[in-house]
PLY file of the C-alpha trace (Angstrom):
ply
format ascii 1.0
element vertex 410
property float x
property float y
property float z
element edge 409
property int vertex1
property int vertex2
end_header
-46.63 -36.93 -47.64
-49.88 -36.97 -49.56
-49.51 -40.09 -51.84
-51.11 -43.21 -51.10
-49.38 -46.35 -49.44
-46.55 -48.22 -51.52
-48.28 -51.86 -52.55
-44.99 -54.24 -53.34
-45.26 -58.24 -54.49
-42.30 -58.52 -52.15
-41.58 -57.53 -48.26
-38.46 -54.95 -47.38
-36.98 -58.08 -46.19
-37.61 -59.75 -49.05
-36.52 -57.39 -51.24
-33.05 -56.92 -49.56
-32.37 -60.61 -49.79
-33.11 -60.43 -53.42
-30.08 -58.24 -53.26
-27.57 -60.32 -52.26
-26.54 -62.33 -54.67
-26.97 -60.23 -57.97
-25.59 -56.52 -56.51
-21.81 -56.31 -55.76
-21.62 -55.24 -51.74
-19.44 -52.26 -52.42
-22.49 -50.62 -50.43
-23.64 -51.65 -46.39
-27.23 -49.25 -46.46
-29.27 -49.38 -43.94
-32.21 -52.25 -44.19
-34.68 -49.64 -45.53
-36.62 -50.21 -48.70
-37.82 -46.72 -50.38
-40.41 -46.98 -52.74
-41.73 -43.47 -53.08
-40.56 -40.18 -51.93
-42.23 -36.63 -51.66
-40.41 -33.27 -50.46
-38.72 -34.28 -46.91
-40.72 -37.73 -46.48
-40.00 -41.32 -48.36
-42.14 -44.67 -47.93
-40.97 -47.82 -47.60
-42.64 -51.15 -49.52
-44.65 -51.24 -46.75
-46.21 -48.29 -46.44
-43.60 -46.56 -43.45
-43.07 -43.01 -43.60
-39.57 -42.11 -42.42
-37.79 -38.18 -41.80
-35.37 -38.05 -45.09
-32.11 -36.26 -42.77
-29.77 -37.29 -45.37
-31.09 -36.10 -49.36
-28.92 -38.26 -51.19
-25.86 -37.05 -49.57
-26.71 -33.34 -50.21
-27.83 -34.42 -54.49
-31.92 -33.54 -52.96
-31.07 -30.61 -51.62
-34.70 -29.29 -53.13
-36.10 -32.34 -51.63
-37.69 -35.41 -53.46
-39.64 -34.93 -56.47
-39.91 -31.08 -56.33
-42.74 -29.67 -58.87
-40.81 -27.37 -60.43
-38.22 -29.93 -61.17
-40.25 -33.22 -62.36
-42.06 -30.39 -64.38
-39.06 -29.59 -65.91
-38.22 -32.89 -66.74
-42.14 -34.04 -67.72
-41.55 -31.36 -70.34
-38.19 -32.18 -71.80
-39.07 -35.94 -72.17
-41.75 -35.20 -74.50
-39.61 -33.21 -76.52
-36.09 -34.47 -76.55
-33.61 -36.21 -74.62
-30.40 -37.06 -76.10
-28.59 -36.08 -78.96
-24.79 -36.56 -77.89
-21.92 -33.31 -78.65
-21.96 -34.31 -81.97
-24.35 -32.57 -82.31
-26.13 -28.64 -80.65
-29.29 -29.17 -78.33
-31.37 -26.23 -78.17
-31.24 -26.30 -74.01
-27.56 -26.16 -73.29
-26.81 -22.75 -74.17
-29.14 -21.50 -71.75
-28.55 -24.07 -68.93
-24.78 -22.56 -69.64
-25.57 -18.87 -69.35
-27.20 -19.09 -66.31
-24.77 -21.75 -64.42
-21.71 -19.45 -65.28
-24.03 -16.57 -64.22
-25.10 -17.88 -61.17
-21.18 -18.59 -60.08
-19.98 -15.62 -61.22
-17.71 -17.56 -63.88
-17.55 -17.39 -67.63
-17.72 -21.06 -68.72
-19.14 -24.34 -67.87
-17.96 -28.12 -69.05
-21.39 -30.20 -68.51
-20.78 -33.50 -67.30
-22.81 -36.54 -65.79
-21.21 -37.29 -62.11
-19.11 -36.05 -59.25
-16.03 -37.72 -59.77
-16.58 -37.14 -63.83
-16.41 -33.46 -62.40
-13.37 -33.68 -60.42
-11.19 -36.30 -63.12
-12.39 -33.47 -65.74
-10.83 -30.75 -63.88
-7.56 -32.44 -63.17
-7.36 -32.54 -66.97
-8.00 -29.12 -67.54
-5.24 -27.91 -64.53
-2.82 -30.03 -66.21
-3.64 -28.84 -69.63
-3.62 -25.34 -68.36
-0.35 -25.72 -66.73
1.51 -26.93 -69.75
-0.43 -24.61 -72.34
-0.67 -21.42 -70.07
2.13 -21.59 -66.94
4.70 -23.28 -69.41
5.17 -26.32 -66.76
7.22 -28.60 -68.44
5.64 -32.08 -70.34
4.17 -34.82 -68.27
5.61 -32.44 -64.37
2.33 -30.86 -63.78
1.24 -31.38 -59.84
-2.04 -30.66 -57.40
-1.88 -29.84 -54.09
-4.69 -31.42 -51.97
-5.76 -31.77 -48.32
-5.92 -35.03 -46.55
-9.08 -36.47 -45.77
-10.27 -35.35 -48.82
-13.74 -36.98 -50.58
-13.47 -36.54 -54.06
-15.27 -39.76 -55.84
-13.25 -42.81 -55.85
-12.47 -43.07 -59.56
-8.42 -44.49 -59.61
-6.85 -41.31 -59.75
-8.94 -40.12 -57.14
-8.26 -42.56 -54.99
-4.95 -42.16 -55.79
-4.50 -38.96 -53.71
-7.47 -39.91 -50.92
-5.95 -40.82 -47.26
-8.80 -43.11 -46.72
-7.44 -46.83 -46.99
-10.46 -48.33 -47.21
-10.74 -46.25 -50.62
-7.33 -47.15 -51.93
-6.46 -50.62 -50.53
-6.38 -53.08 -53.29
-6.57 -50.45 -56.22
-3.04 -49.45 -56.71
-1.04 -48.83 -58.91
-2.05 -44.85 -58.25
-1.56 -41.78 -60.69
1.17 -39.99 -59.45
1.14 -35.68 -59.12
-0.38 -35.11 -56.00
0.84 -33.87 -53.17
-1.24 -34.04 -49.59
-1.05 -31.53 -47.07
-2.83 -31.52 -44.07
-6.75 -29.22 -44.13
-6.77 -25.82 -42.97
-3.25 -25.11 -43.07
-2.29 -22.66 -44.98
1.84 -22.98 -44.51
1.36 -26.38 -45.46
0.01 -25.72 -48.34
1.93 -23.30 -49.30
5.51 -24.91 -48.77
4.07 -27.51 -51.00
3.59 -25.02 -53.98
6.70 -24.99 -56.46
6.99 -23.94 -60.16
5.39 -27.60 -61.49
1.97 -26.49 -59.28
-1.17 -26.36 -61.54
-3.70 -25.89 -58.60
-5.29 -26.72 -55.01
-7.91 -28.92 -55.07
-9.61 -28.54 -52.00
-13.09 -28.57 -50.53
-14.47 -25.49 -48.76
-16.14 -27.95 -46.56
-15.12 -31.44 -46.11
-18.10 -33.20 -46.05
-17.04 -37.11 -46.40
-14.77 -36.38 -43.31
-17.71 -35.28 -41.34
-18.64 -31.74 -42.16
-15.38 -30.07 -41.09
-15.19 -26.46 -41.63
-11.84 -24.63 -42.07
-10.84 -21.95 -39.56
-12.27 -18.02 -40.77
-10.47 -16.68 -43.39
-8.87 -20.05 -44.77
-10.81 -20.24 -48.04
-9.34 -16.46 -48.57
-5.69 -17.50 -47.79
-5.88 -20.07 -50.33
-7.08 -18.05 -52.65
-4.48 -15.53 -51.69
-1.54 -17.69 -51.86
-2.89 -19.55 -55.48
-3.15 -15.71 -56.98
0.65 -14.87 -55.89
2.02 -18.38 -56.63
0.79 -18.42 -60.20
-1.41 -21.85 -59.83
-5.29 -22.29 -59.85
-7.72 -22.99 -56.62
-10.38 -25.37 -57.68
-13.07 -25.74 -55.25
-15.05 -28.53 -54.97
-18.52 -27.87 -54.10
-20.38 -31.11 -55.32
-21.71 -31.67 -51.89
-21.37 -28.04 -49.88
-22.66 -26.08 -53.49
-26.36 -24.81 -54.28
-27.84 -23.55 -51.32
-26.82 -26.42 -49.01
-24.65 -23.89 -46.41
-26.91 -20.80 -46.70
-25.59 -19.95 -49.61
-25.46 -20.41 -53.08
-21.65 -21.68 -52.47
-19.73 -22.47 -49.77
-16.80 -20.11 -50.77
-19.32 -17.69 -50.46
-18.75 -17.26 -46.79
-15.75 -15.68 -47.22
-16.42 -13.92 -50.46
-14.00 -15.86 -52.49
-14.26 -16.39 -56.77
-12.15 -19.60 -57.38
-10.67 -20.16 -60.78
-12.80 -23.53 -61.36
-15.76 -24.61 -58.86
-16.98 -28.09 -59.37
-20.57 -29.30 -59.17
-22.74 -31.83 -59.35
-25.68 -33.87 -56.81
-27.95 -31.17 -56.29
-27.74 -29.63 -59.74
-29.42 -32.57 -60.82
-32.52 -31.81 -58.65
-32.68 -35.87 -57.90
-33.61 -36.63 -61.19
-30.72 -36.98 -63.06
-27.19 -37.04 -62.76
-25.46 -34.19 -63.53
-22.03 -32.51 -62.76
-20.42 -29.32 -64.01
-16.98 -27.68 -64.46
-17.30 -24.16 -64.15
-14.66 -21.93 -64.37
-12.52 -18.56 -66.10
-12.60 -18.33 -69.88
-8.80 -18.41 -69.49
-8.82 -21.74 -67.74
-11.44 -24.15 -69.67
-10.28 -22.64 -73.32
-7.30 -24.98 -73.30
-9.28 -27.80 -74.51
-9.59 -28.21 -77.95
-12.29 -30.48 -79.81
-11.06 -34.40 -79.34
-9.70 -33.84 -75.70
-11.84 -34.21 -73.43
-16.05 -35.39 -73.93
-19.04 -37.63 -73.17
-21.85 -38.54 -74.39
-24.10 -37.57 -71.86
-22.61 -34.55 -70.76
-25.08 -31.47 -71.52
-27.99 -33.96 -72.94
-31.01 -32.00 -73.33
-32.56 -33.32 -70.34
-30.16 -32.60 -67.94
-29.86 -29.33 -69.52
-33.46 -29.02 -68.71
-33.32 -30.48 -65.12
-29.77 -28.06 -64.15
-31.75 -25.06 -65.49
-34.69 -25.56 -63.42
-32.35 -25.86 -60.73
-30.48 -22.57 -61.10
-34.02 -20.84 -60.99
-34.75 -22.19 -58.14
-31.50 -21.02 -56.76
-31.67 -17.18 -58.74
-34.68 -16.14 -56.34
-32.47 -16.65 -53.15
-35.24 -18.50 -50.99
-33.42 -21.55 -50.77
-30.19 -20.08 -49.26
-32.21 -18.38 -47.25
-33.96 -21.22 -46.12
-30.65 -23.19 -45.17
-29.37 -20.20 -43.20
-32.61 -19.77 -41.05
-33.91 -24.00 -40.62
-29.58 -23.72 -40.29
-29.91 -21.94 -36.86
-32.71 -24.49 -35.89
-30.39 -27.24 -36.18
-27.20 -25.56 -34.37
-29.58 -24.80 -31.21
-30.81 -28.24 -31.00
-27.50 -29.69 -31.79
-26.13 -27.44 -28.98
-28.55 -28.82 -26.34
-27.85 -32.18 -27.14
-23.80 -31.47 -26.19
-23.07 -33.16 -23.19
-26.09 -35.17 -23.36
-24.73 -38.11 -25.87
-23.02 -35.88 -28.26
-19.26 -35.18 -27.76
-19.33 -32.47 -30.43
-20.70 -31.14 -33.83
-19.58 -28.44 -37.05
-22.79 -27.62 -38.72
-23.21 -24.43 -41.44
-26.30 -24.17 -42.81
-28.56 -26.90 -43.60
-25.42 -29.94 -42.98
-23.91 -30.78 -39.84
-21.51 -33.78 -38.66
-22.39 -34.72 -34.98
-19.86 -37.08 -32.93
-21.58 -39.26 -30.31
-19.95 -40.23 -27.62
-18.45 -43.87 -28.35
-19.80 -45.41 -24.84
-23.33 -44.45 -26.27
-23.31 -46.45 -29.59
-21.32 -45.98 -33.11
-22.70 -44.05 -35.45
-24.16 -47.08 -37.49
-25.99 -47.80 -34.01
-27.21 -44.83 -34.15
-28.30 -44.54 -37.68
-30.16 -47.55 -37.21
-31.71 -46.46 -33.82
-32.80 -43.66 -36.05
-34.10 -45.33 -38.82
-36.26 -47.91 -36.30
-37.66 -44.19 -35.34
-38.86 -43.06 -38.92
-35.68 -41.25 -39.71
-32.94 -41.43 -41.70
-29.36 -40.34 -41.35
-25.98 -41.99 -42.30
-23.03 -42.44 -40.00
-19.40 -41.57 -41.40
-15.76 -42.16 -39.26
-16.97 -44.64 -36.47
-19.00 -42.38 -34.00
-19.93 -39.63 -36.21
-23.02 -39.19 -38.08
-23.78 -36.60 -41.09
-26.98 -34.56 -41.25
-28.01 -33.60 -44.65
-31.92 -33.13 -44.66
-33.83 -30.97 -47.88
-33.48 -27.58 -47.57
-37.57 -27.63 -47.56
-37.73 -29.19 -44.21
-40.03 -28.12 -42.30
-39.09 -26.12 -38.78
-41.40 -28.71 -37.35
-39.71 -31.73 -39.06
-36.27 -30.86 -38.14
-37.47 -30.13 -33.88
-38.87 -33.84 -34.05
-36.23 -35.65 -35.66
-33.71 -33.75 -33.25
-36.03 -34.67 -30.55
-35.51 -38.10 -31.68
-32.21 -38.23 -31.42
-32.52 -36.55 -27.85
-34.32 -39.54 -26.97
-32.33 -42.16 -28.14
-29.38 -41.06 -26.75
-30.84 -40.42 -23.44
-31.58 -44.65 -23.78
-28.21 -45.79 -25.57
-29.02 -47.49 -28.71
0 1
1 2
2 3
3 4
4 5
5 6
6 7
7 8
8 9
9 10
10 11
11 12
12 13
13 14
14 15
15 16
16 17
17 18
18 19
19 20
20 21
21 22
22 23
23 24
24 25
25 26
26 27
27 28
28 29
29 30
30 31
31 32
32 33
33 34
34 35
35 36
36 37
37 38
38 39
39 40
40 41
41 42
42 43
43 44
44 45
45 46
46 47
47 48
48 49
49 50
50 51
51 52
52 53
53 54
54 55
55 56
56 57
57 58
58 59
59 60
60 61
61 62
62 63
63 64
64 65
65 66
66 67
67 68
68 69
69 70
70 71
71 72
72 73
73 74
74 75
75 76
76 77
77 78
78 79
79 80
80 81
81 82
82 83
83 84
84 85
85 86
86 87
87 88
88 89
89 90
90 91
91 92
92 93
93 94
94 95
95 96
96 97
97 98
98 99
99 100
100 101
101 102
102 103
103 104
104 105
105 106
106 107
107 108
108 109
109 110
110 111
111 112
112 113
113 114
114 115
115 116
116 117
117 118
118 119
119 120
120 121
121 122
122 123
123 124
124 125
125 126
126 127
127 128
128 129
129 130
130 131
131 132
132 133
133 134
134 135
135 136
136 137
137 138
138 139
139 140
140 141
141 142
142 143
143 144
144 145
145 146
146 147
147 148
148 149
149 150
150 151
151 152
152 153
153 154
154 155
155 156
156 157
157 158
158 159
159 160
160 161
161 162
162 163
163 164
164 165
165 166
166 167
167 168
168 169
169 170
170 171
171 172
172 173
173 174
174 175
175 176
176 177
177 178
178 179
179 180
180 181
181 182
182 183
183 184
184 185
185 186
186 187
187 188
188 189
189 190
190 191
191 192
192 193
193 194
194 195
195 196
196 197
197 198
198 199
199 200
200 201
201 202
202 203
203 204
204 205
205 206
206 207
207 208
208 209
209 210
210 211
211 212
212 213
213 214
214 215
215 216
216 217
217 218
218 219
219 220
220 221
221 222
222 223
223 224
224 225
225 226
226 227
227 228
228 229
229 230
230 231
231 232
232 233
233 234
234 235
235 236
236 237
237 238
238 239
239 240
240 241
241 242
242 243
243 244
244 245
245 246
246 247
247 248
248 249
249 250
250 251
251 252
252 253
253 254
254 255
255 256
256 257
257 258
258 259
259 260
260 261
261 262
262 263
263 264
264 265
265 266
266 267
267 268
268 269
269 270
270 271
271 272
272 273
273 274
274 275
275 276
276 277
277 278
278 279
279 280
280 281
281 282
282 283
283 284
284 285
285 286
286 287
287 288
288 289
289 290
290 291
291 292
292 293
293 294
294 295
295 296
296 297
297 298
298 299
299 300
300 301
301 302
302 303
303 304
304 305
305 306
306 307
307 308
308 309
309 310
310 311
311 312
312 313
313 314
314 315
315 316
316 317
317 318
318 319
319 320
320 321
321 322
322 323
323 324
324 325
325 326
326 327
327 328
328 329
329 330
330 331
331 332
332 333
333 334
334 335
335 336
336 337
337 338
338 339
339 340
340 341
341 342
342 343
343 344
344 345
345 346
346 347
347 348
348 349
349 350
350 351
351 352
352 353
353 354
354 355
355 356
356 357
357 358
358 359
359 360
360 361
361 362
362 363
363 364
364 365
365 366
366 367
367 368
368 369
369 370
370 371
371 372
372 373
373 374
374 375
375 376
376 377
377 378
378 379
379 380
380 381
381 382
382 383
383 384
384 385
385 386
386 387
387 388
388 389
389 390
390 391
391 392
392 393
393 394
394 395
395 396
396 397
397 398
398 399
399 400
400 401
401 402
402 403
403 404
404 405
405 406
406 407
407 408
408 409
């Protein structure tokens, strides 16, 4: 990283203090203050450099700050930034085309966030269930996996297995049934006449990067076809280039009815999520049903756009799928040697250290004290998530580092 030293009027320490008493603790980051960021590298107040190995959960997949992006959104501030549905921008169109395009679906609902994504396209299967399907009023279900990590909005939460996500924030929206991940029976018994969709993700990231047995993501798709209900797949975190390809249902050459997206298509700058699905499926709503105010502003219109260019030229999939093999060899050296196992595709891996050696906070911290920065998940697991423009180089190091540390315990 090129830019010059961060200059603060207060300390890291300092700064974290500050927190305390004004920001509610429904975070625990690690004691690391960033104050400026370029492509695989962020600074601290006080002038650290540290290894980025965890891009905002997957939303920097094009790293931090990438030119093509901030130009993007340089030019759109000057210009416009806001105008709300009520009334036409002059970007969304276009940002629309080439999203649908690039998914190889017919129509996109722009939204701000992740969950926004996922509570918008529970709407819509509902909707489509009683307007198309002929479910009856108010009987509409979804069938979903356990372990799931879909936002934690109340009626996501509702149908999460993780009790630290629901404890304390009942009562919970009923219609959801849970079935165990990558089984296909399961799911299946589970599907009746009231079934709008599966809601799955191709990869479950939150969980710690577990990746469904070959030909999974085809036998849901198989069995949602001849059952008559929709497969929505949510590819906030495992979309845009992050598994060496553009999406993760890619692998097995599967077309869901509605893919979901958000983090990455944002490029870091802004927020912003998308519903993208078959004409047949997001025509149900009608104007009044569903909205926001942000959704589709010009500048995240701008910002997506840029993003989907990026992604049209293929060199970021690419990228994943060859840094991708880097990381698997290194990962595999290190089995045996502190790590119990790992699932990695691409560019995003979930490593499980052996418990005698340290949690995976322990290690995350270890890490950070190193100059790099991952996040642990599940106890002894930790998640690897770095830009898809790291560097060959980078990546040996920072798995290097990790050799190291476990070879001392943390």
């Amino acid at each position: 990283m090129t830019v010059a030293p961060s200059r603060s009027l207060r300390s890291s320490a300092e700064l974290i203090r500050a927190e305390e008493p004004v920001l509610a603790h429904n975070y625990h980051p690690l004691p690391v203050v960033v104050a400026r960021a370029e492509g695989a590298w962020v600074e601290d107040v006080e002038g650290r450099r540290y290894l980025d190995m965890l891009a905002g959960y997957s939303a920097l997949n094009f790293g931090h700050r990438h030119p093509a992006l901030i130009e993007a959104a340089h030019r759109q501030l000057d210009r416009l930034t806001l105008t709300s549905r009520a009334f036409h921008n002059d970007r969304l169109a276009g940002f629309a085309e080439s999203l649908a395009a690039l998914t190889g679906l017919d129509m996109v609902l722009p939204m701000n966030t992740g969950a926004e994504a996922v509570e918008s396209a529970v709407k819509v299967a509902r909707k489509w269930a009683y307007d198309v399907k002929g479910v009856p009023a108010d009987r509409a279900t979804i069938v979903v996996a356990a372990d799931n990590f879909h936002g934690r909005t109340t009626t996501i939460v509702s149908f999460s297995t993780d009790e630290s996500a629901r404890a304390g924030f009942g009562p919970f929206t009923p219609g959801f049934r849970v079935v165990p991940y990558n089984d296909l029976a399961a799911l299946e018994a589970a599907i009746d006449e009231t079934t709008a969709a599966v809601l799955i993700e191709p990869i479950q990231g939150e969980a710690g990067v577990v990746i469904p047995d070959d030909g999974y993501l085809r036998g849901v798709r198989e069995v949602t076809r001849r059952t008559g209900c929709l497969f929505i797949a949510d590819e906030i975190q495992s979309g845009l280039g992050r598994t060496g390809r553009t999406l993760a249902v890619d692998h097995e050459d599967v077309v869901p009815d509605v893919v979901l997206l958000g983090k990455a298509l944002g490029g870091g700058i802004v927020p912003v999520s998308a519903v993208v699905a078959r004409r047949e499926v997001l025509q149900v709503l009608r104007p009044g049903e569903h909205g926001s105010t942000f959704g589709g502003n010009p500048l995240a219109a701008a910002v997506g756009s840029a993003v989907v260019e990026l992604l049209e030229t293929g060199e970021f999939q690419r990228r994943a799928e060859e840094a991708g093999v880097v990381l698997r060899d290194g990962l595999t050296a290190l089995v045996g040697k502190g790590v119990r196992s790992f699932r990695a595709r691409g560019l995003w891996a979930g490593v499980d250290i052996d418990p005698a050696i340290g949690t995976g906070r322990e290690i995350s911290e270890s890490l950070m004290r190193e100059g790099i920065l991952v996040k642990d998940t599940h106890g002894s697991t930790i998640r690897l998530a770095p830009p898809l423009t790291i560097t060959n180089e980078d990546l040996t190091m920072a798995l290097g580092t990790l050799e190291e540390i476990l070879r001392k315990g943390a």
